[in-house]
C-alpha positions as CSV (number, residue, x, y, z in Angstrom):
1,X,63.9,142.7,203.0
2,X,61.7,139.9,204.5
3,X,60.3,140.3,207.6
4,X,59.9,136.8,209.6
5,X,57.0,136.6,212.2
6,X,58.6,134.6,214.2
7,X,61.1,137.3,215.0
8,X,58.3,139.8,216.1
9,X,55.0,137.9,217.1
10,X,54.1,136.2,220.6
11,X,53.5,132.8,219.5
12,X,51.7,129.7,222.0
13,X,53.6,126.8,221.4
14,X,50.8,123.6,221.3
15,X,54.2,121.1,221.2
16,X,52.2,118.5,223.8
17,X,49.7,118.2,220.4
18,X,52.9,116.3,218.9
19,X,53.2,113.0,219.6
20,X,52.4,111.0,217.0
21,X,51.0,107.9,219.8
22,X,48.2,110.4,220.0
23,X,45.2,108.9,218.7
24,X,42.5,111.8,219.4
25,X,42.5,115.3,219.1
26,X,44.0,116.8,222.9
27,X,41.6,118.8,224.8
28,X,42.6,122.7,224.9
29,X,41.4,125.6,227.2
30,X,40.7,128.0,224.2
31,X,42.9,131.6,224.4
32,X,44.6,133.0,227.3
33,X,44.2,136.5,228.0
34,X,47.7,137.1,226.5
35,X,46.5,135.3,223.4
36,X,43.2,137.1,223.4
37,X,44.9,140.4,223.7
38,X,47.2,139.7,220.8
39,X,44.8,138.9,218.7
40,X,42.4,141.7,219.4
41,X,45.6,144.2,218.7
42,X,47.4,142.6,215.9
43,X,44.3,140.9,214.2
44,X,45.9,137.3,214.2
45,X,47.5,134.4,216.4
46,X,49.6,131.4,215.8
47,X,49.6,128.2,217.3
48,X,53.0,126.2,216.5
49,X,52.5,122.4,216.1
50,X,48.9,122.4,216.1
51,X,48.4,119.5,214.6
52,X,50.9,116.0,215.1
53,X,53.0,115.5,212.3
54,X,51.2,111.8,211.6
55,X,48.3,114.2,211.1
56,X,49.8,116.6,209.1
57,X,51.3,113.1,207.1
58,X,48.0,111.9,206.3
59,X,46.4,115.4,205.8
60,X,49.0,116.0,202.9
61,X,48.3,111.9,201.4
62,X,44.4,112.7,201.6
63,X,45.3,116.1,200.2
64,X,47.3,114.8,197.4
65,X,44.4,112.1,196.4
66,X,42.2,115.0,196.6
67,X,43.9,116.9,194.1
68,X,44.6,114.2,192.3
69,X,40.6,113.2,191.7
70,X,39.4,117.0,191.1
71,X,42.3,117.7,188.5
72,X,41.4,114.6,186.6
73,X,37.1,116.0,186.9
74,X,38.7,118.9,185.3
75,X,39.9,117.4,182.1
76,X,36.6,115.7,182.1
77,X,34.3,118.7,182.8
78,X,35.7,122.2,182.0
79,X,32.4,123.3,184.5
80,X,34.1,121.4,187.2
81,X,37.4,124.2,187.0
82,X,34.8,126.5,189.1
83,X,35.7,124.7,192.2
84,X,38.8,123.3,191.3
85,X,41.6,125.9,190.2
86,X,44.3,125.2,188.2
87,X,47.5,127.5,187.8
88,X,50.0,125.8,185.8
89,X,51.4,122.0,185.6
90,X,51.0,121.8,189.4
91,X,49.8,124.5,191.7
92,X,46.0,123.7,192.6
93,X,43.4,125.8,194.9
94,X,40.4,123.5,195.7
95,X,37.3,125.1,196.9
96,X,34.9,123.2,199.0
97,X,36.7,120.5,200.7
98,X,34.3,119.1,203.4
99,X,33.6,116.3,201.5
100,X,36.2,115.4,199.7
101,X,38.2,113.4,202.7
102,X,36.9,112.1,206.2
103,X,40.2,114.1,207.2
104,X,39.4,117.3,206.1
105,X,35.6,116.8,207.5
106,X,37.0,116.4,210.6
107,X,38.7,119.2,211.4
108,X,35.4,121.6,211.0
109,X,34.9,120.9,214.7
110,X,38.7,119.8,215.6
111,X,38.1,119.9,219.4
112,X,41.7,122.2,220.1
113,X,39.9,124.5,218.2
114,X,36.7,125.1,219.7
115,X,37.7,126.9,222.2
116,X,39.5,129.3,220.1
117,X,36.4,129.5,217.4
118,X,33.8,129.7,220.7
119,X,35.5,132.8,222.2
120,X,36.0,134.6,218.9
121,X,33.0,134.1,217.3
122,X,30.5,132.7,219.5
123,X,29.7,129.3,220.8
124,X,26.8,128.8,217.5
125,X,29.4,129.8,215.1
126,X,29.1,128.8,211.7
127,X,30.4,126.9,209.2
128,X,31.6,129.4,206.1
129,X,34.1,128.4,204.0
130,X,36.7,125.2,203.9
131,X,39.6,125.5,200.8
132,X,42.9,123.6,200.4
133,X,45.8,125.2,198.1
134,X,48.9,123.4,196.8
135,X,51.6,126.0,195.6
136,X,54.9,125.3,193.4
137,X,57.4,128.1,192.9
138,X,58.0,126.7,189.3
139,X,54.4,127.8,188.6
140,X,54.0,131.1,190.8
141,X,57.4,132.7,190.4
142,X,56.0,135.6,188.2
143,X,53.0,136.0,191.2
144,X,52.5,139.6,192.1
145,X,49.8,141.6,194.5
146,X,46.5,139.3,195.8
147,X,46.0,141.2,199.1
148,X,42.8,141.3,200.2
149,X,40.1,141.5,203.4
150,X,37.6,138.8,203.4
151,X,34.2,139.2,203.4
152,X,31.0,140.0,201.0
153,X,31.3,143.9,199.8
154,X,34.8,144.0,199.1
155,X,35.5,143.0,202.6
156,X,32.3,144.5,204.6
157,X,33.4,147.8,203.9
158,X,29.9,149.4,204.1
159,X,29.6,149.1,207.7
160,X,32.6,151.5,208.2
161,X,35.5,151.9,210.4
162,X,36.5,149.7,212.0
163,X,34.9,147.0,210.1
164,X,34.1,143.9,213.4
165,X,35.1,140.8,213.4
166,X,32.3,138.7,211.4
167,X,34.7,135.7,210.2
168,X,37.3,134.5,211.7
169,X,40.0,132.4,209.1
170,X,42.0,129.0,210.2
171,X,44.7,128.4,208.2
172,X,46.8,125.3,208.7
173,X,50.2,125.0,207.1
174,X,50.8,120.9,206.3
175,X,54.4,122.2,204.9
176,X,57.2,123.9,206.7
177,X,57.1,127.6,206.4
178,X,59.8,127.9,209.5
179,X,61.9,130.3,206.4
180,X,60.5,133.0,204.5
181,X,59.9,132.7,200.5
182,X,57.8,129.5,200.5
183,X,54.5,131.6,199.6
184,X,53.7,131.9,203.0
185,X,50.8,133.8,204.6
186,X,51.7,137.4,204.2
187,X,50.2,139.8,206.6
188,X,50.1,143.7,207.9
189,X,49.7,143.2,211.9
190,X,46.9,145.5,213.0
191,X,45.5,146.5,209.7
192,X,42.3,145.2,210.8
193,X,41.7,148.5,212.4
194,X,42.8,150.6,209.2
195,X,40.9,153.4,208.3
196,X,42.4,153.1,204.7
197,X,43.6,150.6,202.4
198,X,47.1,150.4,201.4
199,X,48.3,152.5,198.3
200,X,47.9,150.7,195.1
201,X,51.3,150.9,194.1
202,X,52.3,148.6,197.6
203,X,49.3,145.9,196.6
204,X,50.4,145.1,193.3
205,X,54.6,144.8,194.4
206,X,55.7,141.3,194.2
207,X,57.9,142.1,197.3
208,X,56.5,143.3,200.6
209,X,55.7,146.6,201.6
210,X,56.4,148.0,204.9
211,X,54.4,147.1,207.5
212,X,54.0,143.7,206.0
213,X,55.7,140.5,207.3
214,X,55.8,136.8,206.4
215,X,53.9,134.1,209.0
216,X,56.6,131.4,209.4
217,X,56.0,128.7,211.4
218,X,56.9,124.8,211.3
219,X,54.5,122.0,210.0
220,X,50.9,121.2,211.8
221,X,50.7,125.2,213.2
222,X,47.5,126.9,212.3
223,X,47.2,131.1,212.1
224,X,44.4,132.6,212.8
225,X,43.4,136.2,211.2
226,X,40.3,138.6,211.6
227,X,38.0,139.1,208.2
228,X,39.5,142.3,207.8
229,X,43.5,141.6,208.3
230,X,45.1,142.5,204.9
231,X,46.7,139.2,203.5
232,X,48.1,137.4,201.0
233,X,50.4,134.6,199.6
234,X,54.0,136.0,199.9
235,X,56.4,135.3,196.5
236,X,58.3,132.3,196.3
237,X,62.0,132.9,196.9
238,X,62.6,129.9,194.5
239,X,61.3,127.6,191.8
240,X,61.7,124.4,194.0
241,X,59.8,126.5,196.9
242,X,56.5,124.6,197.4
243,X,53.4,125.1,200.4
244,X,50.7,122.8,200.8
245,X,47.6,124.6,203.5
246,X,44.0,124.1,204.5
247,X,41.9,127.1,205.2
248,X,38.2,127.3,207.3
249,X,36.5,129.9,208.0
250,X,33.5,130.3,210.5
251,X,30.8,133.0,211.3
252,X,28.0,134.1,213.2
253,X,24.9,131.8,212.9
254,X,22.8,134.4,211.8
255,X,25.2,135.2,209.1
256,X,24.6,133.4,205.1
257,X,27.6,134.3,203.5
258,X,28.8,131.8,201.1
259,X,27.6,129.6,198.6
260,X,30.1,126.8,199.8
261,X,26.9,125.5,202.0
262,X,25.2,125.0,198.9
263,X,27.1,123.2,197.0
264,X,27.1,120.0,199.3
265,X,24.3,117.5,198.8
266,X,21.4,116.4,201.2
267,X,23.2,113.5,201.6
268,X,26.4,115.3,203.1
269,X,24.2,116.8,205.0
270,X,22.0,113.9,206.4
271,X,24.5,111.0,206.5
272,X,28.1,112.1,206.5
273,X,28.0,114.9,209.6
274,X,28.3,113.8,212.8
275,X,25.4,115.0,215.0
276,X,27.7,117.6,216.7
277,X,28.4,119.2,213.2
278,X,24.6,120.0,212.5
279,X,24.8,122.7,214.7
280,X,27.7,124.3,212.3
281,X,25.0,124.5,209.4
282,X,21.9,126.3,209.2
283,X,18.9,124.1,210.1
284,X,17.4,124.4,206.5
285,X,20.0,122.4,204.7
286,X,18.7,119.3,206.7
287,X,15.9,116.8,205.6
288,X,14.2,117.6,207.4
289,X,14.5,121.1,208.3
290,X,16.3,121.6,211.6
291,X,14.5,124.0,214.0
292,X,17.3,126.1,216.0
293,X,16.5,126.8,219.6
294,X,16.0,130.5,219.9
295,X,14.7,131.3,216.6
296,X,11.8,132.4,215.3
């Protein structure tokens, strides 16, 4: 049996971010206590039509280019399948995206989510992780298992029960995932406060366990989970089944978590970000280095 979030979750319904005569992002008042509350018992939230649908239109054409470019560095440079994953003819995870489109760029600070990111994490949250993943049944029907926490350690495990919230993940569906079977995010609500990890057996089904249900929401929503919500990609009801997502993640400042900040050049650093995005970056990456009031 699949179990449909949108049966059993208390969604906030953003549809005033829809009009495509928007030009800018719309200015948003960050969690209501309802919201908060939710998310501090179940571990996640989603917000329906996040994003406008001409924004979700030109995040999937600048997401297809994308693809497009880092399959073809690929073929060129097996060392380029590091941040590029391929899984058969079509399905592609790309790691790293800040600088592969001005689109995906700018949603690190997408001003709708700020608030959301400022009261979860802090208002000098970081930067940790950006990916994109494009998903096609006819390559994934076979897919079994994936769940995972986030986080170094095997999910932070070391600092024991319950494990805080140290990341907080955006993901933003760009396909309709309003039915279940289209590989959408799979979840357990509440399992961020688990004392225990789910039985081996129920992690390696390609159906879901109890307890689990399937996030489905239209086009342009965005879900937002704790580091240490169980999750994964649900199995693809069908061959012709196909889900196209961003993800970012962000931390504490004083956190250094990923290598993703890294991989980007000075130049990213120094010429594409906007002055308001330094702040989401640790002042050493800059040329020169950044000094960050209250340090030191």
């Amino acid at each position: 049996m699949h179990f449909c979030s949108r049966d059993l979750i208390f969604f906030r319904s953003h549809s005033r971010m829809t009009d495509p005569a928007t030009p800018v992002a719309p200015a948003a008042a960050g969690p209501t206590q309802a919201e908060r509350f939710f998310f501090d018992n179940n571990g996640y939230l989603v917000l329906e039509n996040f994003l406008a649908a001409d924004h979700v239109a030109r995040l999937l054409d600048a997401l297809d280019r994308a693809v497009a470019r880092r399959r073809q560095k690929v073929e060129a440079d097996r060392s380029q399948a590091r941040v590029t994953l391929i899984n058969g003819k079509r399905s592609t995870r790309l790691l790293y995206i800040l600088d592969d489109d001005p689109l995906f760029l700018e949603l690190l600070d997408w001003a709708p989510l700020m608030p959301y990111v400022n009261s979860l994490i802090g208002p000098t949250a970081h930067h940790l992780a950006s990916d994109a993943i494009v998903d096609h049944g006819s390559d994934l029907m076979a897919r079994t298992g994936g769940w995972h926490i986030d986080g170094n350690g095997g999910g932070f495990r070391a600092l024991g029960h319950p494990i805080p919230l140290l990341q907080l993940k955006v993901g933003y569906y760009l396909t309709d995932m309003t039915q279940p079977g289209n590989a959408n995010l799979a979840i357990v609500p509440g399992s961020h406060k688990a004392a225990r990890s789910p039985v081996p057996e129920d992690l390696q089904r390609r159906d879901l366990f109890p307890g689990a249900i399937q996030v489905c929401a239209p086009a342009g929503s965005a879900i937002l989970f704790h580091n240490a919500l169980w999750h994964t990609a649900a199995p693809f009801a069908s061959p012709e089944h196909h889900r196209s997502m961003l993800y970012y993640a962000y931390e504490h400042d004083w956190m250094m978590a990923c290598e993703e900040t890294w991989h980007y050049s000075k130049d990213f650093y120094n010429r594409r970000l906007s002055p308001a995005q330094h702040k989401f970056f640790h002042g050493l990456y800059f040329d020169p280095i950044e000094r960050r009031q209250g340090w030191g």
